[in-house]
N, C-alpha and C positions, 0 to 999 in steps of 0.2 A: 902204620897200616901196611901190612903186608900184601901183597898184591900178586897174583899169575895167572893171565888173562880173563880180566874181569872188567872189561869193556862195556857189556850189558848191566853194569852192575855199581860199578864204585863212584859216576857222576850221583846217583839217588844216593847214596851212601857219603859222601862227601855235601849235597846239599840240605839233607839232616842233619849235620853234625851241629851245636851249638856254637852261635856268635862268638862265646865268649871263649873257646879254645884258643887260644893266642899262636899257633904253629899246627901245622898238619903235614908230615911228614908221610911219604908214599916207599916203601921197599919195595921196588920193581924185581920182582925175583925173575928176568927174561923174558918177560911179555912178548909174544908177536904179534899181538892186536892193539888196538888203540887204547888197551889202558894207560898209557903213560901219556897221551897225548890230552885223554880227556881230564885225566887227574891235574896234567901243569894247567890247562884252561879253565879249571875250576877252582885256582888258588892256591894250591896244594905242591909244594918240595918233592921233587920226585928223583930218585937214587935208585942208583941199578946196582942189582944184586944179580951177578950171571951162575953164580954157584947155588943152585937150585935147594929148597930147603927152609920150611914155615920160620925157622929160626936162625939162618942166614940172614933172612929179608928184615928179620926184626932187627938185627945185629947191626945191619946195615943201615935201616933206618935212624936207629940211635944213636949211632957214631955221628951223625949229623946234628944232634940236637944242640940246642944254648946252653953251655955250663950253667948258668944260672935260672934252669927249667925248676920249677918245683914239682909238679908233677905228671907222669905219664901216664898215656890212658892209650891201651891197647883195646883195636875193634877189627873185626876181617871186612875184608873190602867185596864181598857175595852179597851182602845186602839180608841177612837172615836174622843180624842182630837187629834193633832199632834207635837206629844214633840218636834219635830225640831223648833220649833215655839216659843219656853220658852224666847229665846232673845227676842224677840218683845212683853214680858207680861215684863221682866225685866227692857226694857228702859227707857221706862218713871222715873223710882223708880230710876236708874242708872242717868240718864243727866238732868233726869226735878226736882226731888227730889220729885216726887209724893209719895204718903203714901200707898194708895191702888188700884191696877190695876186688872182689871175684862177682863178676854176675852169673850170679847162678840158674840157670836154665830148667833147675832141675825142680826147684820151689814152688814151681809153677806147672798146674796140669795141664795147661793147654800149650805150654812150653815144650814140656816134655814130650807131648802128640807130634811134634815135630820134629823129634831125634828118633835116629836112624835104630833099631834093636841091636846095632852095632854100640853105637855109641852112648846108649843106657846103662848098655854093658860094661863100656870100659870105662865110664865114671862111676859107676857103682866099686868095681874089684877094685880102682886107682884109689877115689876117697877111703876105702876100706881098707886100706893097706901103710896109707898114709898116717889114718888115724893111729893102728895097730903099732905101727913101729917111731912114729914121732907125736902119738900124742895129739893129734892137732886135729879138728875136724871140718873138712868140706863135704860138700855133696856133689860139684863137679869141676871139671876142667877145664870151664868155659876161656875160650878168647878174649871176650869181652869184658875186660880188668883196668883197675890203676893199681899204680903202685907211686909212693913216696918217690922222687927222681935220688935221692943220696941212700935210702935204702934200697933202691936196684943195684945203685953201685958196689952197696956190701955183700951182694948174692954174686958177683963174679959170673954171670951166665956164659953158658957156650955151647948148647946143643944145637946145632946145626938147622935139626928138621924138627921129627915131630913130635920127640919129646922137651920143647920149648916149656908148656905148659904144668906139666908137674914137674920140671927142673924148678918152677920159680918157687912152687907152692911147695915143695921139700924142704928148701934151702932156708925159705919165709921161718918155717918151723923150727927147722935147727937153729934157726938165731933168737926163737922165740918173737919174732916181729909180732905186731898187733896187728892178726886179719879178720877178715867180717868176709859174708855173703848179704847179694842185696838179691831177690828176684828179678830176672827179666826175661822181659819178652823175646818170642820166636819164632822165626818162620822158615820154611823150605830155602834154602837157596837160591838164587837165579843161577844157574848153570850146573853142570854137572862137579860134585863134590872128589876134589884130588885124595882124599882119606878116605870117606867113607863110603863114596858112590863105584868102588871098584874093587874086590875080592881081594886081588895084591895088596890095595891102597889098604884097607884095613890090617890089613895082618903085619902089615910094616909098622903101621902107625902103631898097633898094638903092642907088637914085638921090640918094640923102640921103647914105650913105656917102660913095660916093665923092666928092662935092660936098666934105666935110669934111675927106675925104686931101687933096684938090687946097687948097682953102682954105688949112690950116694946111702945106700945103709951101711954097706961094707967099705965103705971110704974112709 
């Protein structure tokens, strides 16, 4: 769970989660507020990440994990996902033997009422481009994912920041991995959004993406 200051936000988000998640790991990407303070008091492994970056903090999270984890389950700590929901990202990966499961936000109309016309957008051109050039169809780039723990190991991830998310979903494809979408639920944020709730933030976020498509096509 990626985290930068989300205080108001990642104790509900941590006492959602399901009993039977075995580890909860925090990437503290610099917090200056009491996200790391409410996260250790709620159970939860908490690891500083000072090099700022949605996929830093992920980086940093996992380098912590138990070699013998079977699977990881990626959720943001805003509270916009609905961690009661993590059984229905895990199933598939559980009874089908899928490799990578995406909750899709997008499957859902009342989900969707909830993303930004920024971020309609950049799942719409990102699934679209992805399909185009690797074949492989999603509909968005949501956070709120598992993946196999020995198949993240064969996607060698490294993007820093905010192209985290179609890094995996590219790479899933080129190896031909077995992924699914599942619908899920969505709501506004608690707090102000570091991507999409500020002009810059999106146009990086944006501009990141596509960098990432183009990179791993011409790779």
């Amino acid at each position: 769970m990626p985290a930068l200051n989300e205080e108001a936000s990642i104790g509900l988000v941590l006492d959602d989660l399901p009993s039977f998640i075995d580890e909860i790991i925090v990437g503290d990407n610099g917090s200056t507020d009491r996200t790391s303070e409410i996260a250790t008091s709620k159970g939860a492994t908490v690891v500083t990440e000072n090099n700022r970056g949605y996929g830093a903090a992920c980086l940093k999270a996992i380098s912590d994990v138990n070699p013998d984890t079977d699977i990881l389950l990626f959720i943001d700590a805003d509270y916009s996902d609905f961690p009661e929901e993590s059984e229905n990202i895990l199933l598939p990966i559980v009874d089908q033997n899928t490799d990578l499961v995406i909750g899709s936000r997008m499957l859902s109309k009342e989900s969707r009422a909830a993303l930004t016309p920024v971020a309609i957008f950049g799942n719409w051109l990102s699934t679209r481009l992805i399909r185009l050039f690797w074949n492989k169809s999603f509909t968005d780039l949501g956070p709120f994912r598992a993946i196999k723990y020995d198949c993240y190991k064969m996607l060698e991830m490294s993007d820093q920041n905010f192209g985290w998310t179609v890094e995996m979903q590219i790479k899933a494809a080129r190896l031909n991995l077995a992924t699914t979408e599942v619908a899920v639920s969505y709501r506004p944020r608690i707090g102000k959004s570091k991507i999409s709730g500020t002009i810059i933030g999106s146009f990086k976020a944006g501009s990141k993406i596509i960098y990432i498509i183009l990179r791993e096509l011409f790779r």
